[in-house]
DODOFI-628769 format. One line per 3 residues: for each residue x, y, z of N, C-alpha, C, O, CB. Coordinates in Angstrom, 1 decimal. Glycine has a CB too. Example, Ala and Ser with C-alpha at 12.3 -4.5 7.8 and 13.67 -1.06 7.14 Angstrom:
<pts>
13.2 -5.7 7.8 12.3 -4.5 7.8 13.2 -3.3 7.8 14.2 -3.3 8.5 11.3 -4.5 9.0; 12.8 -2.2 7.1 13.7 -1.1 7.1 12.9 0.0 7.9 13.4 1.1 8.0 14.1 -0.6 5.7
</pts>
This chain:
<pts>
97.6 -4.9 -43.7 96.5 -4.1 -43.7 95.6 -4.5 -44.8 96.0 -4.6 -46.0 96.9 -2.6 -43.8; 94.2 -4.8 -44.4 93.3 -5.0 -45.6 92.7 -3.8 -45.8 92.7 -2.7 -45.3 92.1 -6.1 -45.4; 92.2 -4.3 -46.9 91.0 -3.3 -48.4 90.2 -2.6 -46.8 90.2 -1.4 -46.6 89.3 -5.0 -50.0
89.7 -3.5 -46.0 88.6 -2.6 -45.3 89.3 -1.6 -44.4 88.7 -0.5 -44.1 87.5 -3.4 -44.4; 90.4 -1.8 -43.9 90.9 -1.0 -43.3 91.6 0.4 -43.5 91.7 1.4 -42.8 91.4 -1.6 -42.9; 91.9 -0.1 -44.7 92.4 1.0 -46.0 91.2 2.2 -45.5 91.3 3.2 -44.8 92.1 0.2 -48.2
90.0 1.4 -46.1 88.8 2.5 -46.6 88.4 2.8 -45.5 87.4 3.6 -45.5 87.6 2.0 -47.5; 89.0 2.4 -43.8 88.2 3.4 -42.9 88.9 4.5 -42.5 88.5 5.4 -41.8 87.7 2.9 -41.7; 90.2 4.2 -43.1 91.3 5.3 -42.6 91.2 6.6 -43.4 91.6 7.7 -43.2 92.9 4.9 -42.8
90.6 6.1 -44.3 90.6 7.3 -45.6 89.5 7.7 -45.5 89.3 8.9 -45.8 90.9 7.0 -47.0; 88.2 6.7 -45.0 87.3 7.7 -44.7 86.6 8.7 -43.4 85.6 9.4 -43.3 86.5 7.1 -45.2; 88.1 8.2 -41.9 88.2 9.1 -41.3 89.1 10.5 -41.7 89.1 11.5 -41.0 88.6 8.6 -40.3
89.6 10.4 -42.6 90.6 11.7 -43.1 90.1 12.3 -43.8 90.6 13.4 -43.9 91.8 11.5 -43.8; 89.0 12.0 -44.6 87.9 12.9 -45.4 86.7 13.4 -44.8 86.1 14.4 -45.3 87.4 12.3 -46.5; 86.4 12.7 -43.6 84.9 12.8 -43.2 85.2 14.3 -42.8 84.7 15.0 -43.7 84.3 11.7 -41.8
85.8 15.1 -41.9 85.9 16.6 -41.5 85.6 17.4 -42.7 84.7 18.2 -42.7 87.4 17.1 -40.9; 86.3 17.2 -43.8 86.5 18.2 -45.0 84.8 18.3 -45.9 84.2 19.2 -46.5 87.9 17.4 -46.2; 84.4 16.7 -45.7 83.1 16.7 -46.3 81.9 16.8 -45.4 80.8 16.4 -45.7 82.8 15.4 -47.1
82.1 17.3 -44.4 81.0 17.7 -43.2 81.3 19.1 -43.9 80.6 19.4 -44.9 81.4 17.4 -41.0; 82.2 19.8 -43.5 82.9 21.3 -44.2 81.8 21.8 -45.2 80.7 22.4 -45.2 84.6 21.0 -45.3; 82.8 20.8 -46.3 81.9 21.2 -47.6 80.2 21.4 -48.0 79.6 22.2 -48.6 82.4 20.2 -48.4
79.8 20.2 -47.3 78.3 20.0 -46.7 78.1 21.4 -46.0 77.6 22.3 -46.7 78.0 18.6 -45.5; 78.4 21.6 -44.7 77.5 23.0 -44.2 77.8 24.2 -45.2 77.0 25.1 -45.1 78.0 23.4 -42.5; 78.5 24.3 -45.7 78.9 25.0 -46.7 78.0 25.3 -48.0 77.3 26.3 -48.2 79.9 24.3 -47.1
78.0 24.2 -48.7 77.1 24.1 -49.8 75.6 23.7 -49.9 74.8 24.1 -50.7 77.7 23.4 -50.5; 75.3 22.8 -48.9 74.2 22.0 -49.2 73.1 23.2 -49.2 72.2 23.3 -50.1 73.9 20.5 -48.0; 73.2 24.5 -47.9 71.9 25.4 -47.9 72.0 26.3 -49.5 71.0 27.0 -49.7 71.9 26.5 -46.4
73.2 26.3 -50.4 72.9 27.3 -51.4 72.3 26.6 -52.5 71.7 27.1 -53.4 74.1 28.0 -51.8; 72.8 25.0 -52.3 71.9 23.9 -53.4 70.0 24.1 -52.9 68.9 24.3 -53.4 72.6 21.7 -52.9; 70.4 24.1 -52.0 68.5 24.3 -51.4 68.4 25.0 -51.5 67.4 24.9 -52.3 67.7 24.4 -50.2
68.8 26.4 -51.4 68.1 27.7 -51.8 67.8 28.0 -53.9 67.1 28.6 -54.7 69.4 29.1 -51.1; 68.9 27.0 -54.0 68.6 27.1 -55.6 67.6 26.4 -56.2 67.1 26.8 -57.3 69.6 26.6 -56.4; 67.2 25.5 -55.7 66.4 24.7 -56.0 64.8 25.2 -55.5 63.7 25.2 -56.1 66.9 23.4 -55.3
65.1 25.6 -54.4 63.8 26.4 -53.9 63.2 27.9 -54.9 62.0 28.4 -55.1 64.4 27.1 -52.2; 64.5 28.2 -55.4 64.4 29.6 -56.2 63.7 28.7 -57.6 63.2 29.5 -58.3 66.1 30.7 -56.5; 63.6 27.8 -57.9 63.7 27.2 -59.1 62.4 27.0 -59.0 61.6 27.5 -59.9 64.7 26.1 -59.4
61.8 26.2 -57.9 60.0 25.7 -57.6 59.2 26.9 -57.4 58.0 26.8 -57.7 59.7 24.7 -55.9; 59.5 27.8 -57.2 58.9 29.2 -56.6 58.0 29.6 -57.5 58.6 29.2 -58.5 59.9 30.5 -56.2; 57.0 30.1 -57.8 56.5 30.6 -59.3 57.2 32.2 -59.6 57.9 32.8 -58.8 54.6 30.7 -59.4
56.9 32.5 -60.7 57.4 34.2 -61.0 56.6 34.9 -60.4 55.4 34.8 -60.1 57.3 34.7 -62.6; 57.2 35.7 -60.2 56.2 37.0 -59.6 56.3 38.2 -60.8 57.1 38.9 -61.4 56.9 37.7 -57.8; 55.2 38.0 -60.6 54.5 39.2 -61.5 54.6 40.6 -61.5 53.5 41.1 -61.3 53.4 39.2 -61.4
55.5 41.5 -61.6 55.3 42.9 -61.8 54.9 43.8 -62.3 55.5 43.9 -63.4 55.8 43.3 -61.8; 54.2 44.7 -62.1 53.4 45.7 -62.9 54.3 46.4 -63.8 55.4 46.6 -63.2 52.6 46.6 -62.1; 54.3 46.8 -64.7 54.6 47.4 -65.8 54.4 49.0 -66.0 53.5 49.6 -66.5 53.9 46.6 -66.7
55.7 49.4 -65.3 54.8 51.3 -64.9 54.8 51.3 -63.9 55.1 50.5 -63.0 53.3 51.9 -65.2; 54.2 53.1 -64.1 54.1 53.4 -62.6 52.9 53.1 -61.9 52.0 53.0 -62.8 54.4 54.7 -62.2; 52.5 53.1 -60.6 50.7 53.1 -60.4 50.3 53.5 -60.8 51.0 54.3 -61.4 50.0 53.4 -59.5
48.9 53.7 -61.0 47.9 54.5 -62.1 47.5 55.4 -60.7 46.9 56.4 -61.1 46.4 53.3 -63.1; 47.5 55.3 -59.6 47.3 56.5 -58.7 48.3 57.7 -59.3 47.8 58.8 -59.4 47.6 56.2 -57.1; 49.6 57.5 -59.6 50.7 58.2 -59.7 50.4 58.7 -60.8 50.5 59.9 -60.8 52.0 57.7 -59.5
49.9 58.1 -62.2 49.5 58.3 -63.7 48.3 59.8 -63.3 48.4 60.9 -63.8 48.6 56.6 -64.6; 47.4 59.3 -62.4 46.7 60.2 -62.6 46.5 61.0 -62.0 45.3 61.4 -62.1 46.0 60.1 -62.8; 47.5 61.7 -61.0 47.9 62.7 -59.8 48.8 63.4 -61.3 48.4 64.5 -61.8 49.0 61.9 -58.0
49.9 62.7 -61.9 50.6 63.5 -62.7 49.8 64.4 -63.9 49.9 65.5 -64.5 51.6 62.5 -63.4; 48.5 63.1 -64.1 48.0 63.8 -65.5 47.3 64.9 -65.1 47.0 65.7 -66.0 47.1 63.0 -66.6; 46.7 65.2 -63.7 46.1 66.1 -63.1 47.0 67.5 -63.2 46.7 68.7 -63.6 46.0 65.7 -61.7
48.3 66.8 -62.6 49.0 68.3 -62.5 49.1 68.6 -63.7 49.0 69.8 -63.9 50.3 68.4 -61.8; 49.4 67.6 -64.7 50.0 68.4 -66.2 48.9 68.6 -66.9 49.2 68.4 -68.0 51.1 67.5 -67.3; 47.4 69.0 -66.8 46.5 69.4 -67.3 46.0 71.1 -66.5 45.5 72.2 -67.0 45.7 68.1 -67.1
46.3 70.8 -65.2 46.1 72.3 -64.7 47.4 72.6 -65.3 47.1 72.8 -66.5 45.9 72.5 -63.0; 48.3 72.8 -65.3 49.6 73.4 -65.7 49.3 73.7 -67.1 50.0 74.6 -67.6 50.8 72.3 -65.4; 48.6 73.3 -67.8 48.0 73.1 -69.5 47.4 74.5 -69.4 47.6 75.4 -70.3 46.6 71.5 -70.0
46.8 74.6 -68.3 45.0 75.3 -68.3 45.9 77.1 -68.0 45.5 78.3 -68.4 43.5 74.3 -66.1; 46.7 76.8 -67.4 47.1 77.9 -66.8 48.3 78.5 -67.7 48.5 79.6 -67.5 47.6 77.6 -65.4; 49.1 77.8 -68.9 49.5 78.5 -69.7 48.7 78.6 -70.6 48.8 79.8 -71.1 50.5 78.3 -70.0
47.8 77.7 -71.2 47.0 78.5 -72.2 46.2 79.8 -72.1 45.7 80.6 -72.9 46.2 77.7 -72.6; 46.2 79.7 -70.7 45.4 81.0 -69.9 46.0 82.1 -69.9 45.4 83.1 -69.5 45.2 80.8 -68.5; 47.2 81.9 -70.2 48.5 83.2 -69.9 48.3 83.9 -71.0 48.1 83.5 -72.1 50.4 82.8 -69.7
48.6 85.6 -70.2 48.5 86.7 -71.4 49.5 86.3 -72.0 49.3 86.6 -73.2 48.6 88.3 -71.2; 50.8 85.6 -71.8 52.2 85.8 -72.5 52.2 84.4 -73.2 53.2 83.7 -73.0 53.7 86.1 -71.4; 51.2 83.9 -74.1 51.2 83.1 -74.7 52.3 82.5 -75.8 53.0 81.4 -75.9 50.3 83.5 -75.0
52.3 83.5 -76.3 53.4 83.4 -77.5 54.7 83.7 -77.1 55.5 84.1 -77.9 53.1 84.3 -78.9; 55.1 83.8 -75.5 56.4 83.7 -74.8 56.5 82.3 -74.2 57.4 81.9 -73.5 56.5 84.9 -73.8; 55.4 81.5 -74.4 55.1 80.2 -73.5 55.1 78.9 -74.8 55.2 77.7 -74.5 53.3 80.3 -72.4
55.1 79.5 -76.0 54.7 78.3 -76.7 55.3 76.8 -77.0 54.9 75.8 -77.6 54.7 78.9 -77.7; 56.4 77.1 -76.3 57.6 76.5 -76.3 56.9 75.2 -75.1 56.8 74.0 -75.2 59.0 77.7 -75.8; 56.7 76.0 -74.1 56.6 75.4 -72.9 54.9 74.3 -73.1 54.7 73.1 -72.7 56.6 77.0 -71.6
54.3 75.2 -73.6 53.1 74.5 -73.5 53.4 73.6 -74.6 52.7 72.6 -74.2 51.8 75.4 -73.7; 53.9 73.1 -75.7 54.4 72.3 -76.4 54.5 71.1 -75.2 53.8 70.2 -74.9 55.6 72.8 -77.3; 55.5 71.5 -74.9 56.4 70.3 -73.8 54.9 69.7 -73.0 54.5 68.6 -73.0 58.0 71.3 -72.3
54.3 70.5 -72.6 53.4 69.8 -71.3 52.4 68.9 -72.0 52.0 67.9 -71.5 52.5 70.9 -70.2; 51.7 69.6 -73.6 51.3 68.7 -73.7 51.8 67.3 -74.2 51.0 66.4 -74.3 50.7 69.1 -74.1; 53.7 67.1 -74.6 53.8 65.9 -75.2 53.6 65.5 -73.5 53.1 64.4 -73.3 55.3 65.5 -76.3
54.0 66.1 -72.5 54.1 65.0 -71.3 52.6 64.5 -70.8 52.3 63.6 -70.0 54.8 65.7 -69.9; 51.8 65.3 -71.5 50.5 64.8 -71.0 50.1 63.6 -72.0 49.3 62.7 -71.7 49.3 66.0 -70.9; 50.7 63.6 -73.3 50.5 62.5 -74.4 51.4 61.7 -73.9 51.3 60.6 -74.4 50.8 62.8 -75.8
52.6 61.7 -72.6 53.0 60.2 -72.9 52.3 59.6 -71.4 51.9 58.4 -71.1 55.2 59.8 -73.1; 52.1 60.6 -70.5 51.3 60.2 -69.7 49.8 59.5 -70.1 49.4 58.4 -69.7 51.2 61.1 -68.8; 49.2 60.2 -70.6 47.7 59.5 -71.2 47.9 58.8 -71.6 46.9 58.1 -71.8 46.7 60.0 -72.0
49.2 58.1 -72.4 49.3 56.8 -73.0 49.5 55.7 -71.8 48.9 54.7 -71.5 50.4 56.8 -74.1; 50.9 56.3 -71.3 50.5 54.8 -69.7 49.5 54.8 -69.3 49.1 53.6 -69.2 51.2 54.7 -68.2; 48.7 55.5 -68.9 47.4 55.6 -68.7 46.6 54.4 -69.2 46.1 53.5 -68.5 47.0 56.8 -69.3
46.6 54.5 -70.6 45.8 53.6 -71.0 46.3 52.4 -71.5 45.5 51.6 -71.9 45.2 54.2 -71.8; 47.8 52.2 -71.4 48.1 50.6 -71.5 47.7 50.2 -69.6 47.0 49.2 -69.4 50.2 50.1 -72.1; 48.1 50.9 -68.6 47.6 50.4 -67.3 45.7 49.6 -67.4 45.2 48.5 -67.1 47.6 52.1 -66.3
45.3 51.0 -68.0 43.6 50.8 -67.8 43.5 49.9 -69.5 42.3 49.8 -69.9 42.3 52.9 -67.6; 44.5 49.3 -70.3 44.0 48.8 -71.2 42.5 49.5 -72.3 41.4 49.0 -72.6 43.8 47.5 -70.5; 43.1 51.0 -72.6 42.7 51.1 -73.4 43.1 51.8 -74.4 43.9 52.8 -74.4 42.0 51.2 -73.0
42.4 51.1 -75.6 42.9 51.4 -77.2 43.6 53.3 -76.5 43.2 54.2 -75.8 41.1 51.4 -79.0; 44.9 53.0 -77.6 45.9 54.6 -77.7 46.6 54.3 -78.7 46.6 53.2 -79.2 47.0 55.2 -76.3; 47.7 55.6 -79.2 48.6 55.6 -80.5 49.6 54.7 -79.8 49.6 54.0 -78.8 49.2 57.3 -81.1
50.2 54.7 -80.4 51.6 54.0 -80.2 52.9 54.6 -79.0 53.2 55.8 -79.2 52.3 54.0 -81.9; 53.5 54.2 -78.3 54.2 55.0 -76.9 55.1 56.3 -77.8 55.1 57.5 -77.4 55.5 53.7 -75.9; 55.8 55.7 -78.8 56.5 56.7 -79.8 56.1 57.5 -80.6 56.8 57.9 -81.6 57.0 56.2 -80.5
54.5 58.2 -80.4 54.5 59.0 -80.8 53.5 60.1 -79.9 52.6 60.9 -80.2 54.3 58.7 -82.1; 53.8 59.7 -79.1 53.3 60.6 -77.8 53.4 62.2 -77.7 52.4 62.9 -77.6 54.1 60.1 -76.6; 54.7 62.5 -77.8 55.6 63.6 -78.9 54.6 64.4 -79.5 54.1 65.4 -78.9 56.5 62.8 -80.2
54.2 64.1 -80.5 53.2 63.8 -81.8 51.7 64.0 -82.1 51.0 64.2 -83.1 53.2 62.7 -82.1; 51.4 63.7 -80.5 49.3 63.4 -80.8 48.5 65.3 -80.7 48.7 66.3 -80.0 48.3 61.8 -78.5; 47.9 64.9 -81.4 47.5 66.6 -82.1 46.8 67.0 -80.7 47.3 66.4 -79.8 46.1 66.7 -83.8
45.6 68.1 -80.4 44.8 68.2 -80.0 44.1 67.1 -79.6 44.2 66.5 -78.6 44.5 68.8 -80.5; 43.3 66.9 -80.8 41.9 66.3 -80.9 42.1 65.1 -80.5 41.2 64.4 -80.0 41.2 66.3 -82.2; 43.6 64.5 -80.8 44.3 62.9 -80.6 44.3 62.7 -79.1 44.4 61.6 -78.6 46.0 62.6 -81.2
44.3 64.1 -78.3 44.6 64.1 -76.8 43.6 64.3 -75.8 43.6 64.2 -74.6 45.4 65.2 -76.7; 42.4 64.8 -76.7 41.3 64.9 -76.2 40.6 63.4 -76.3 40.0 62.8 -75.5 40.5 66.0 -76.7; 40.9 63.2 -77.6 39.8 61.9 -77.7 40.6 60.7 -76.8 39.9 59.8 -76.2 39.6 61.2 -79.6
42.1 60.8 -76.7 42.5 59.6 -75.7 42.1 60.1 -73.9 41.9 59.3 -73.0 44.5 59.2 -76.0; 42.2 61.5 -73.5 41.7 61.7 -72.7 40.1 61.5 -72.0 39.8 61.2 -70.9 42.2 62.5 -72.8; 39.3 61.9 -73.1 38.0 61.3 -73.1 37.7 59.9 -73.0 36.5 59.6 -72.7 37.4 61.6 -74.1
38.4 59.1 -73.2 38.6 57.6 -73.4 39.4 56.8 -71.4 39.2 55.7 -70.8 40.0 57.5 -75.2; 40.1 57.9 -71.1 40.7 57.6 -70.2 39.3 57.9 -69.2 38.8 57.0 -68.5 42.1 58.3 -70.1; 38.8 59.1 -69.2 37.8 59.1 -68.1 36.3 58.4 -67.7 35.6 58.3 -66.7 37.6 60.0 -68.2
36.3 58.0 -69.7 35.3 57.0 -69.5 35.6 55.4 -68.8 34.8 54.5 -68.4 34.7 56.8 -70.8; 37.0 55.5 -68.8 37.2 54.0 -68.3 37.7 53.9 -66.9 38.4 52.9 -66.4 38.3 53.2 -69.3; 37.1 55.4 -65.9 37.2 55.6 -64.7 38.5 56.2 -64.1 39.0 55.8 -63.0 36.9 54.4 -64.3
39.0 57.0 -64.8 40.2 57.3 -64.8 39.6 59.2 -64.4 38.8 59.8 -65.1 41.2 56.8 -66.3; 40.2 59.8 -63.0 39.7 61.0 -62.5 40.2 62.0 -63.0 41.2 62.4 -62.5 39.9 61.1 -61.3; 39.7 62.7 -64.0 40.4 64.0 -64.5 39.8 65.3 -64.2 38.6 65.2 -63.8 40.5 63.9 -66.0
40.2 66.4 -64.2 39.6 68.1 -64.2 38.4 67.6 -65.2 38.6 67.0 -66.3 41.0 69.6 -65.0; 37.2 68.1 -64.7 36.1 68.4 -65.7 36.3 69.5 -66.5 35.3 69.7 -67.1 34.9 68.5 -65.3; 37.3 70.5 -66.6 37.2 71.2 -67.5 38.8 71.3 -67.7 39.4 71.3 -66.6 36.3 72.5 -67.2
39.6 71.3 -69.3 40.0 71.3 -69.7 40.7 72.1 -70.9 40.8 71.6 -72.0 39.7 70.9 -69.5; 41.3 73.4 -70.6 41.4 74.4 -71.7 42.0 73.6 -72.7 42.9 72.8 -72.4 42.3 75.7 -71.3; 41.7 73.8 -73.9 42.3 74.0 -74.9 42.2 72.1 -75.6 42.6 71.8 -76.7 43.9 74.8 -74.5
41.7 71.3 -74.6 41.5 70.0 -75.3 40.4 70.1 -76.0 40.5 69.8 -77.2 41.3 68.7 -74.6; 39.1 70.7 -75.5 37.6 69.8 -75.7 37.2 71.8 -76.0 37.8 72.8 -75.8 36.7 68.5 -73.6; 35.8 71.5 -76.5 34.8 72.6 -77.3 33.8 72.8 -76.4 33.5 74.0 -76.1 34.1 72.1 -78.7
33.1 71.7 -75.7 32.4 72.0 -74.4 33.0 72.1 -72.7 32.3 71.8 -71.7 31.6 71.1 -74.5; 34.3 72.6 -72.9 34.7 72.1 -71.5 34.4 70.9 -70.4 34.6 70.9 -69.2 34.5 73.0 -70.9; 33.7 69.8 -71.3 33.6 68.8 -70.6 34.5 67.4 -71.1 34.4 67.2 -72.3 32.2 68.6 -70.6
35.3 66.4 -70.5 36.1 65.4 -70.7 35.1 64.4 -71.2 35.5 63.2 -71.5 36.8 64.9 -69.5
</pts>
C-alpha cells in the first residue's frame, strides 16, 4: 500500500464526521461573524418622553389636589412623596429633552422654586404640562 492510498482511506473515514461537524458549526461561525459586522444599535436611555409626560401630568394634578385638601397636615407626608416623584420625573424629563437640571440624586431634595424653575424649563423646551400648577409657581402659569 502507498502514501496515496493511505491518505484516501483515511480521508474516506473522516469525510462523514467533517461534513457533521461542518453543518454543525460553520452557520454559528457565520452568525458570529455577522453579529461582529452589524453596527450597535442604539437604545434610548429611559422611558419615552410620551410616558415622562403623561406621568408628570398625573403627578402634578395629584400635587394640585392634595395641596387643595382641607386635611393638609394629615397629607404632608404624602405630598412630600409626590413631589420628590415629580423631581425625579422632571429630571428624566430633561436629560430626554437635554435640558440643564440638578443632578438624578438629588431629586429627593429640589425645593419648590428648584421644581418650578426645572418645570418651567421643561415646558419651554416643548414639553406639555397643566397650565396651572398649585403650589409650584405665584402666577399660576408654567
Amino acid at each position: 500500500m502507498t502514501l496515496l492510498d493511505a491518505s484516501r482511506i483515511a480521508l474516506i473515514l473522516a469525510a462523514p464526521g467533517l461534513v457533521m461537524a461542518g453543518c454543525r458549526y460553520v452557520p454559528r461561525w457565520c452568525a458570529a461573524v455577522a453579529e461582529r459586522c452589524r453596527p450597535p444599535v442604539v437604545r434610548p436611555h429611559g422611558p419615552p418622553i410620551e410616558r415622562l409626560a403623561a406621568d408628570l401630568r398625573r403627578l402634578l394634578r395629584l400635587h394640585g389636589e392634595l395641596a387643595a385638601s382641607a386635611h393638609s397636615a394629615f397629607c404632608a407626608h404624602r405630598l412630600w412623596a409626590v413631589e420628590a416623584a415629580i423631581g425625579t420625573r422632571a429630571i428624566e424629563a430633561a436629560v430626554a429633552l437635554e435640558v440643564p437640571h440638578p443632578p438624578a440624586d438629588a431629586a429627593a431634595t429640589l425645593t419648590r422654586t428648584q421644581l418650578s424653575a426645572l418645570l418651567t424649563a421643561l415646558a419651554a423646551a416643548g414639553l406639555v404640562l397643566p397650565a396651572r400648577v398649585e403650589g409650584f409657581t405665584t402666577d399660576g402659569r408654567l
